[in-house]
FIDRENDREN-803291 format. One line per 4 residues: number of its first residue (from 1); their letters; for each residue x, y, z of C-alpha. Coordinates in Angstrom, 3 decimals, decimal comma, padded with zeros to 6 digits. Layout:
<pts>
NUM	a	X/Y/Z ~ ...;
</pts>
This chain:
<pts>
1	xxxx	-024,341/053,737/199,981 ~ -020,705/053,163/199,121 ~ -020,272/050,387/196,215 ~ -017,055/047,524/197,436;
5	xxxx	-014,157/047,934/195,566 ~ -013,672/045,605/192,566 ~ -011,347/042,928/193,436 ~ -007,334/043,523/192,232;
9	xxxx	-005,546/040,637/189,789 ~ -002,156/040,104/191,398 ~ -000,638/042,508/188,970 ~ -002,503/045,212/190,742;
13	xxxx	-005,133/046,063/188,057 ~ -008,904/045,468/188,168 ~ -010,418/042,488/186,665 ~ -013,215/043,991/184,838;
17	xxxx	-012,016/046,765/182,762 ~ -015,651/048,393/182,482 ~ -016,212/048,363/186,153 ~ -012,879/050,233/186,340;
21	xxxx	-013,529/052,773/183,830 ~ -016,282/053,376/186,581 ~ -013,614/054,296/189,225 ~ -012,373/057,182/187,283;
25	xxxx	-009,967/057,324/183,887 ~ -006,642/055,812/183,883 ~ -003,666/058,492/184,870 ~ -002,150/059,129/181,597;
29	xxxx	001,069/057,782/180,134 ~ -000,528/054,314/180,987 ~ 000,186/051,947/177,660 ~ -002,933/050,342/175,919;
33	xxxx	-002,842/047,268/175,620 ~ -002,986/045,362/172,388 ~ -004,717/041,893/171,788 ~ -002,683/039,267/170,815;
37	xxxx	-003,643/036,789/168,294 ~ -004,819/034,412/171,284 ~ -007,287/036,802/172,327 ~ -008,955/037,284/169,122;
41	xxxx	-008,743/034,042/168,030 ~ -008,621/032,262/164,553 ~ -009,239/034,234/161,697 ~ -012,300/033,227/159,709;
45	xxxx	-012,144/031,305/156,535 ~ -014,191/034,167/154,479 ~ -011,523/037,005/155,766 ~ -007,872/035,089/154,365;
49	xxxx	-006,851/036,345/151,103 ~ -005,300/032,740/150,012 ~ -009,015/031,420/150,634 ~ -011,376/033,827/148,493;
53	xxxx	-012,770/032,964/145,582 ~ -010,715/034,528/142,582 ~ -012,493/037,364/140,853 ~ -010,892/036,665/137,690;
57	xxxx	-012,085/032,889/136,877 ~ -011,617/033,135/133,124 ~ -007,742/034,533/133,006 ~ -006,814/032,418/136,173;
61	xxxx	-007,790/029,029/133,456 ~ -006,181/030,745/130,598 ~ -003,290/030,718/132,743 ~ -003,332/027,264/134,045;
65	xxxx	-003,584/026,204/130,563 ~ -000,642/027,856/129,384 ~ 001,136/026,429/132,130 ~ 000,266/023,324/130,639;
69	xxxx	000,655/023,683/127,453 ~ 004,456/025,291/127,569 ~ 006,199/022,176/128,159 ~ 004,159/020,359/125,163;
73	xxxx	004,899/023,114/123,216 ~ 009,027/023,298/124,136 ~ 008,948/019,792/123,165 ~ 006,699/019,613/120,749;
77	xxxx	008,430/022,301/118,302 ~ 012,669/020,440/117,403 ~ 010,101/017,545/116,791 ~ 008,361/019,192/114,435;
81	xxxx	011,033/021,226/112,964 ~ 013,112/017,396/112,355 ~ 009,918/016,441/110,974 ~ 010,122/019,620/108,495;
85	xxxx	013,814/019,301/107,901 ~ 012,903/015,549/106,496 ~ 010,501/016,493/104,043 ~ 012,242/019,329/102,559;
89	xxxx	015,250/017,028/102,319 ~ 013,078/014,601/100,258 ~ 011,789/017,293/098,442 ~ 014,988/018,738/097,477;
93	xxxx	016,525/014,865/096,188 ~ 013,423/014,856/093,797 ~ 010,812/011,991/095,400 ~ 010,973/010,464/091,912;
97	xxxx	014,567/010,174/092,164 ~ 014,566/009,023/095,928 ~ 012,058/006,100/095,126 ~ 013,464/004,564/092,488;
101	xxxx	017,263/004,261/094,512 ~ 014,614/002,905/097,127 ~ 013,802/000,593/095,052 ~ 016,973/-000,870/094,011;
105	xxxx	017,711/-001,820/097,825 ~ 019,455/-005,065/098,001 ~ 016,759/-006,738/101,021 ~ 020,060/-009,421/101,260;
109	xxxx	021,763/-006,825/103,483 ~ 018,875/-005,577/105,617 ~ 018,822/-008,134/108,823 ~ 022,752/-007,604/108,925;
113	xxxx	022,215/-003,841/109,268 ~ 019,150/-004,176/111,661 ~ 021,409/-006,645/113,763 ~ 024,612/-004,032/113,839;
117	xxxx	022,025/-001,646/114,464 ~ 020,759/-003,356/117,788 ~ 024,099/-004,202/118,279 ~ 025,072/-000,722/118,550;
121	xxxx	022,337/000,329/121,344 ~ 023,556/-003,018/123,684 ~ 026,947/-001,834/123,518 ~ 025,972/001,411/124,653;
125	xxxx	024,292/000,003/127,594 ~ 027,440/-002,456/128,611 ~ 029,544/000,600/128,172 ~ 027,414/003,247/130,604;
129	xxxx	027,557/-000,207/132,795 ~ 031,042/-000,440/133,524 ~ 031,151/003,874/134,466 ~ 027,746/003,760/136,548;
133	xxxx	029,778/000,544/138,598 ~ 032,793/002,921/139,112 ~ 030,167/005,380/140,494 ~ 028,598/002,786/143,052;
137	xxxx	026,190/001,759/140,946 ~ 024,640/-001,934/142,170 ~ 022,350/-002,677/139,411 ~ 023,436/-005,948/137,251;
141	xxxx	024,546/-005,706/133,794 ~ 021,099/-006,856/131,862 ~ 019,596/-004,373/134,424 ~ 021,855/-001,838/133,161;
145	xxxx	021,242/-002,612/129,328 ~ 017,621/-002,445/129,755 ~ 017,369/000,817/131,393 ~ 019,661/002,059/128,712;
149	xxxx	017,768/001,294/126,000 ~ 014,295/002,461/127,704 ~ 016,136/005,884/127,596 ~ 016,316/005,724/123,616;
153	xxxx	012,281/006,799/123,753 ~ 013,071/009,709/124,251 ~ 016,778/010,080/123,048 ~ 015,000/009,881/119,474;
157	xxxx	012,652/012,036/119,808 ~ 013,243/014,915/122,624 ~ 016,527/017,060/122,370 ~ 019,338/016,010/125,280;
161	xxxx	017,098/012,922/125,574 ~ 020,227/011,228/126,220 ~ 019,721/012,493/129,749 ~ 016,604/010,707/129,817;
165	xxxx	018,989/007,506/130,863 ~ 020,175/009,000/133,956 ~ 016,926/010,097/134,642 ~ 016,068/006,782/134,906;
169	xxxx	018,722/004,741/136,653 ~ 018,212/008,079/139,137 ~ 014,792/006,967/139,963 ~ 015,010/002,899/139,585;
173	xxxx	019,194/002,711/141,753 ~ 018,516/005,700/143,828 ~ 021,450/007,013/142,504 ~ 022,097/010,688/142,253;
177	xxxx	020,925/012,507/138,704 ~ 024,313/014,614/138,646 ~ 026,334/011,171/138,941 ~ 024,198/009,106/136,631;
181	xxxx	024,585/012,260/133,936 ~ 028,750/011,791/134,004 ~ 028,598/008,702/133,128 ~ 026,627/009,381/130,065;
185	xxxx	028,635/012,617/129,250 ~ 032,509/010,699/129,185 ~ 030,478/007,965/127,050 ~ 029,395/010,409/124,632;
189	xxxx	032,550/012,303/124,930 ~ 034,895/009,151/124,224 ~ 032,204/007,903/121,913 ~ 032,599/011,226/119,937;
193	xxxx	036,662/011,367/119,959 ~ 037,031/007,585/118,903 ~ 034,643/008,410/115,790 ~ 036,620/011,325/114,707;
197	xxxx	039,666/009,119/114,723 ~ 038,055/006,625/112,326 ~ 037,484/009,430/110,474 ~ 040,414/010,776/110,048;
201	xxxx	041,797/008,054/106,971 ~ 038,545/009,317/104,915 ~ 039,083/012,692/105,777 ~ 042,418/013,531/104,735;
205	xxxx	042,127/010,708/101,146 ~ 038,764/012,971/100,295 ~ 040,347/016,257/101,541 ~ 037,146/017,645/102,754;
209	xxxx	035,827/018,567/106,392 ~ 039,069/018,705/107,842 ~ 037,682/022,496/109,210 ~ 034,871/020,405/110,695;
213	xxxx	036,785/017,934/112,810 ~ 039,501/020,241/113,813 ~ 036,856/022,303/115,139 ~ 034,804/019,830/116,448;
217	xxxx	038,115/017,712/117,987 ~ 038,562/021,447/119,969 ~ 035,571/021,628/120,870 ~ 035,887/018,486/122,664;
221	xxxx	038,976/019,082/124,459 ~ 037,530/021,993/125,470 ~ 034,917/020,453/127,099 ~ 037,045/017,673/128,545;
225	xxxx	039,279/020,621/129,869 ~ 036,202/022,419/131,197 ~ 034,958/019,411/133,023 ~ 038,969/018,351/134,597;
229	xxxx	040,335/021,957/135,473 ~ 039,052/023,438/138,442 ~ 039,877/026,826/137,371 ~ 038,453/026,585/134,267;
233	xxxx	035,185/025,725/135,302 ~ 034,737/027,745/138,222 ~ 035,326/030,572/135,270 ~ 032,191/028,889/133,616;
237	xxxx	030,333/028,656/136,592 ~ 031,030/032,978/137,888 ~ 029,692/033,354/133,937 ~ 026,337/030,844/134,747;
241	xxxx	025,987/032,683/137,929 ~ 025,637/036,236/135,893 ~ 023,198/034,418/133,754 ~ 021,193/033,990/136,652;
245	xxxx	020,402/030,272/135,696 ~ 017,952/028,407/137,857 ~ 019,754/027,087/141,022 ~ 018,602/023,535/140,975;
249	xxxx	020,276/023,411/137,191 ~ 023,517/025,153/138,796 ~ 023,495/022,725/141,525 ~ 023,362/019,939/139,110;
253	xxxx	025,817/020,716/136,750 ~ 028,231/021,354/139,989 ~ 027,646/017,558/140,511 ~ 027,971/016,763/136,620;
257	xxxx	031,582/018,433/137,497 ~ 032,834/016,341/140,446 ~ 031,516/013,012/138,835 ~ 032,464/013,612/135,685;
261	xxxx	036,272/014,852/136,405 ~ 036,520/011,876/138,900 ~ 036,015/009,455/135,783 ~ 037,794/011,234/133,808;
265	xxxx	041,018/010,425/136,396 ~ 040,400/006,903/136,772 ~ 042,745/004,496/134,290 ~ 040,037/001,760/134,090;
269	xxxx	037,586/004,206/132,079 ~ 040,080/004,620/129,723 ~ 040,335/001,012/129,501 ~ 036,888/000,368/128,917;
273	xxxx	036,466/002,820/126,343 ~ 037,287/000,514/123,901 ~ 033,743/-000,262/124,007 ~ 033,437/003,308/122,709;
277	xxxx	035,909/002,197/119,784 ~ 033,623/-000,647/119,075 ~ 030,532/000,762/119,001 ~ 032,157/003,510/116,854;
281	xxxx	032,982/000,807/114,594 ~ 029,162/-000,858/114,295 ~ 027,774/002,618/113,654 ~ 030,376/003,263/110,239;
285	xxxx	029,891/-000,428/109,443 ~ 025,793/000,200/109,344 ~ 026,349/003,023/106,875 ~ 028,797/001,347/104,718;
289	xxxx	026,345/-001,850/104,432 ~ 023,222/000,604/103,695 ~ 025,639/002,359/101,109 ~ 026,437/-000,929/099,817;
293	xxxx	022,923/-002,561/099,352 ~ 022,342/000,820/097,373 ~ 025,014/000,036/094,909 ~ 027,665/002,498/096,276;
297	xxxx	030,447/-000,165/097,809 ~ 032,397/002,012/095,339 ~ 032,575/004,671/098,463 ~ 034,628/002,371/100,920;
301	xxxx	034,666/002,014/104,663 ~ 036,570/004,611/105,263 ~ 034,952/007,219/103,478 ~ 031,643/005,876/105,280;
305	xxxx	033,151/006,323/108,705 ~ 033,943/010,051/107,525 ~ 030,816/011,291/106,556 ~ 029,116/009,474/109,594;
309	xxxx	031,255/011,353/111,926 ~ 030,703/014,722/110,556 ~ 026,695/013,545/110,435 ~ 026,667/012,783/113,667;
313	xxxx	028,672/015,750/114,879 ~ 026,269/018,307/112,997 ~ 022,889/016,457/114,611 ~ 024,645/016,753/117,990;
317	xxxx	025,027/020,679/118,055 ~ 021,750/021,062/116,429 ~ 019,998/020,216/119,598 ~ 017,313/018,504/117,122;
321	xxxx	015,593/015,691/118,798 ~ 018,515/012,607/117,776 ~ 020,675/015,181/115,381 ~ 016,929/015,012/112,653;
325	xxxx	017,071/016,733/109,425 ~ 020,775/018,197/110,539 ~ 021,884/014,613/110,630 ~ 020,460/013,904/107,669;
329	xxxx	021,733/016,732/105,326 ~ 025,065/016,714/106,154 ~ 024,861/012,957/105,454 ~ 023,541/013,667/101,977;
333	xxxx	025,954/016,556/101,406 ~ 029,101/014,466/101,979 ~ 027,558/011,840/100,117 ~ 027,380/014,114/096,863;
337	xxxx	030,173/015,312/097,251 ~ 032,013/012,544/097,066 ~ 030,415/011,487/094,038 ~ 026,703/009,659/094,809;
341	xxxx	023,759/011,107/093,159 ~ 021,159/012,929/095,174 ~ 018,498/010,265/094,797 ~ 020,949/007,353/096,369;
345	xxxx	022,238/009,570/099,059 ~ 018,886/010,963/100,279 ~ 018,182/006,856/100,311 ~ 020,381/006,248/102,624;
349	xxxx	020,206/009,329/105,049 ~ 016,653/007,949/105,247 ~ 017,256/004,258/105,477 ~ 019,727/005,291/108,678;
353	xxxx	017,465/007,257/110,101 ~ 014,511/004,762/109,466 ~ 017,054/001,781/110,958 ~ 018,180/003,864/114,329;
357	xxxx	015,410/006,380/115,201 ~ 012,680/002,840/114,433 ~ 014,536/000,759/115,918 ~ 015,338/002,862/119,543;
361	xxxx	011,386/003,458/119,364 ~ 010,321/000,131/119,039 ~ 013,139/-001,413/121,508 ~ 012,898/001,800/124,258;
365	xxxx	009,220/001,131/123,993 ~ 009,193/-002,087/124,800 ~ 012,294/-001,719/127,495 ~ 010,461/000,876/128,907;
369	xxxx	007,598/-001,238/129,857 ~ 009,524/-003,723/131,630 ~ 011,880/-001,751/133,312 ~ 008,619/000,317/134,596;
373	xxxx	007,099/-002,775/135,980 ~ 010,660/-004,152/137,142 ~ 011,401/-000,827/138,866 ~ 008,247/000,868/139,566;
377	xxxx	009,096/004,061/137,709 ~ 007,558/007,005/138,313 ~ 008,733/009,260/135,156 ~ 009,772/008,986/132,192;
381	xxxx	011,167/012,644/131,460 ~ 013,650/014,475/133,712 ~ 012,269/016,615/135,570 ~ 013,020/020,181/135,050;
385	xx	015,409/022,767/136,674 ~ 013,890/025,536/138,271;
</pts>
């Protein structure tokens, strides 16, 4: 008896493959289907290669923990090394010879130099005020001020913690990392130029380091001309790009640029850098009074604004977490040369650095936990380019 033929799908083929196969084979040249992911469905969880188990447990922690670690470690190591630079310094002075200028510390002058000293951090924060309002900044002066001096945390201890600032305002104003960064790099450049000038009357009656700040004054204007000339940075930027540096960093120093140039142009920031003057002139005055409780008013204002300059120059191009142990010996250097003994000078290098680096951790400290309250902050650090 003769079987019915299978019934045809409106393409014309049979609906049951293995009933067809029964008809006879397929005339050849026909294509083979292949099944789609629909037809076979989802894969299962044990089969994925992101889902099974790792077969090397033990190297796949050591490498999580190195992950971990590197940052701490990158951070961990100009702290250290300051820390190092310190103690040889001491060493070096004779301790002996350190303690007993120490010890001849006029206390009379030590709340005037603390007050300068806090003096010096508020004017900071007015001055970044007045540049993050040109940039469309909304946050009120105190606000301003506060989240300045949170940023000293890590400005004394982390290299470019001066960043830390931006990072800051960034995440409390909503305002762009890039713009918030030019406003602290024309502060620190105009800070830097109007402290060279002071320098420049105890300079040239000492006749040393006049090497240093020509150097350091071209450095500066080649920065500035960097920064303000289009072709000259896009020269900088075709050398970054051979570097192969991380995009996100390229990307923000391509913002740095624009914001920082369009500052640069505008006649009220040079106006307002004479906040820059000022605070130039609290940081010499701080020295002079710390050389002056030691028994060295002999050295004069001038000469104090001199070797502060080159001090703070050399701790700025050391990339040491705040200019420690480079700040420091070229502080007591200049101070012997010009005549102090190696016991008084070590004194003060560490009496400065005991007033500014104590006095930015105690007050960032304690700014920091308002402003994180205030603000809701979610970091501390900036976060890194990659």
């Amino acid at each position: 008896m003769r079987r019915p033929a299978l019934p045809s799908a409106p393409d014309g083929q049979p609906r049951c493959r293995s009933r067809a196969r029964l008809s006879g084979p397929e005339p050849a040249g026909t294509p083979v289907p292949v099944p789609s992911l629909r037809d076979v469905g989802p894969v299962p969880p044990e089969l994925r290669d992101d889902e099974r188990p790792s077969r090397r447990p033990g190297r796949d922690e050591a490498a999580g923990r190195r992950r971990r670690l590197g940052p701490l470690v990158r951070r961990g190591v100009p702290v250290v090394i300051g820390l190092a630079a310190l103690a040889g310094l001491a060493v070096v002075v004779r301790p002996g010879s350190l303690a007993g200028a120490l010890s001849r510390f006029d206390p009379v002058v030590a709340p005037f130099v603390v007050l300068l000293a806090a003096t010096w951090f508020v004017l900071q924060g007015v001055r970044w005020h007045v540049l993050l309002r040109v940039e469309g900044s909304r946050l009120p002066l105190a606000d301003s001020v506060l989240l300045s001096i949170a940023g000293q945390t890590i400005t004394a201890l982390l290299p470019l913690g001066d960043l830390t600032r931006a990072a800051l305002v960034s995440d409390a104003a909503g305002m762009e990392f890039g713009t918030a960064a030019a406003a602290v790099t024309v502060q620190e450049l105009t800070f830097t130029l109007y402290l060279l000038l002071l320098a420049t009357p105890g300079m040239v009656a000492a006749r040393l380091g006049i090497g240093v700040v020509a150097a350091v004054v071209a450095g500066v204007a080649a920065v500035l001309a960097v920064l303000t000339v289009p072709p000259l940075f896009r020269v900088v930027r075709r050398a970054a790009l051979v570097l192969r540096l991380p995009s996100r960093l390229l990307a923000q120093g391509d913002a740095l640029q624009r914001a920082t140039a369009r500052l640069l142009r505008r006649p009220d920031t040079a106006a307002w850098s004479a906040l820059d003057l000022l605070r130039a002139v609290v940081g010499a005055t701080v020295l002079w009074l710390i050389l002056l409780g030691l028994g060295q008013g002999a050295i004069g204002w001038w000469r104090a604004a001199f070797v502060l300059a080159v001090a703070y120059v050399s701790g700025a191009v050391s990339f040491l977490p705040g200019g420690t142990g480079a700040n420091d010996a070229s502080l007591v250097g200049l101070l012997i040369l010009l005549g102090v003994d190696p016991g008084t000078a070590g004194a003060a290098a560490l009496l400065q650095r005991v007033v500014f680096t104590g006095l930015a951790t105690g007050l960032g400290v304690s700014a920091y936990l308002v402003a994180r309250r205030r603000f809701r902050l979610r970091r501390l650090l900036p976060q890194p380019a990659r």
